[in-house]
N, C-alpha and C positions, 0 to 999 in steps of 0.2 A: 242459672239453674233452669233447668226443664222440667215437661211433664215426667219422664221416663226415669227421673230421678226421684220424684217421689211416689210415684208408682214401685218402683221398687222397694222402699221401703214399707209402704202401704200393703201393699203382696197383692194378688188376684183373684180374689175370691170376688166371683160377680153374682147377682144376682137380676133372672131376667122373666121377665112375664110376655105373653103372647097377647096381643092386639083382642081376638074375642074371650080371653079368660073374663069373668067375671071381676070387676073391681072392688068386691067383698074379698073374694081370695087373694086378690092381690096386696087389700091393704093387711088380709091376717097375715102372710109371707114377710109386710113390711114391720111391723107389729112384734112377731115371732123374734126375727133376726134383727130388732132394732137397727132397722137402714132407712134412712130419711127417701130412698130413689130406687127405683126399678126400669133398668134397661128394657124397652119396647121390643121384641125383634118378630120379625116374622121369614120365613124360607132363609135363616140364615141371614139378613140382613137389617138394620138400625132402620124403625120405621116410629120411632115417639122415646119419648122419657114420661114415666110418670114419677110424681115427688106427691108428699103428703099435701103440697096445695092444692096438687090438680084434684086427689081424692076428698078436700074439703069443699072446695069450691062444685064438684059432680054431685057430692052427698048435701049440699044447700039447695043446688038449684033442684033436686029430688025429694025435695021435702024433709031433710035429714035423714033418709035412709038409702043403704044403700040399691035396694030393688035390685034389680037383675040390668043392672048395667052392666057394659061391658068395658074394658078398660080402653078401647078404642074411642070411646063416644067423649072422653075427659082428658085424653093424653094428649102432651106437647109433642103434636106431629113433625114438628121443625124445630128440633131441639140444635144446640148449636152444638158444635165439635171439635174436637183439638186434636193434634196428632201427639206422638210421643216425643217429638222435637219441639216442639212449640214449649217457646219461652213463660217462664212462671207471668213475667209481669205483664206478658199477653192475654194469659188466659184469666188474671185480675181484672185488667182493663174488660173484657167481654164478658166475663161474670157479672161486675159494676155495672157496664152499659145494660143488657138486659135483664137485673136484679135476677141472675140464676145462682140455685147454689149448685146444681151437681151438671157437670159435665163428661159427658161421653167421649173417651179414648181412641178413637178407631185409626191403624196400624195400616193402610189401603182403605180394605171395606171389612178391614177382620175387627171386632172389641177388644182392644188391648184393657181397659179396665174403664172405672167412672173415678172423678176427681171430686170433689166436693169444696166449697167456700174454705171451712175448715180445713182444708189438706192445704190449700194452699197459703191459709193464712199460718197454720204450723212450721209451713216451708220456707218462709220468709220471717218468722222470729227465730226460728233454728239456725236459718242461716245468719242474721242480724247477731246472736248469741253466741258465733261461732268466731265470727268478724271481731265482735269486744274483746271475746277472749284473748284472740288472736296478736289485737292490737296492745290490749294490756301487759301481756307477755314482752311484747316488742319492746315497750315503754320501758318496762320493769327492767330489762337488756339494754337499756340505751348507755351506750358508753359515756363518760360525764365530761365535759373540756375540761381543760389543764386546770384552769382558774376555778372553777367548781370542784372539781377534786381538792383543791388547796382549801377552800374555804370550809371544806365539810370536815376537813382533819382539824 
């Protein structure tokens, strides 16, 4: 299974904030549309991810509020990336390794969407759900040897 397969069920509705927006606005945008992540971009290009840790961790070391920070001064400016080919149990693995949950799509240098922990942990009991079925089905179909047929009459 790939990114671009559960992208596509996921669908593409992104959400993206600009490096000097204020990280007040940003967290109401995240707040509003209940989304744990907001793509960084700046002239069209992936320059950070912010997720509600970077805005609790900016909003502590500010004394608990948000002030006129900007979302540049708190964002994951080297967030990691995946393409739309890139294998699910890739982007597990790199999710695991640097305890991310949302990851950035990018298609060349274009946003094809963000993934998040959840999409991919859905994508792999969906799939695992689909495998049981599958096999159970099979089971259920298994023709019976000679001597088994005899015995069950």
């Amino acid at each position: 299974m790939k990114v671009s397969d559960i992208l596509r069920v996921k669908g593409n509705t992104l959400f993206t904030v600009r490096p000097d927006d204020l990280l007040s606005e940003a967290a109401r945008t995240m707040a509003d549309h209940d989304i744990g992540s907001l793509v960084v971009m700046e002239h069209g290009d992936l320059v950070g991810m912010l997720t509600f840790r970077e805005v609790i961790q900016g909003t502590v070391r500010n004394g608990g509020a948000f002030g006129v920070q900007a979302v540049r001064s708190v964002m994951d400016d080297h967030p990691m990336t995946c393409t739309p080919d890139t294998e699910i149990d890739e982007v597990r693995r790199m999710m695991l390794q640097r305890h991310a949950r949302y990851m950035p799509v990018l298609n060349q240098k274009t946003l094809a969407g963000v993934i998040s922990f959840y999409d991919v942990a859905k994508a792999v009991v969906d799939g695992q759900d689909f495998e049981n079925r599958m096999l159970k089905a099979y089971i259920r179909d298994w023709p019976a040897e000679e001597g088994e047929r005899q015995a069950l009459l």
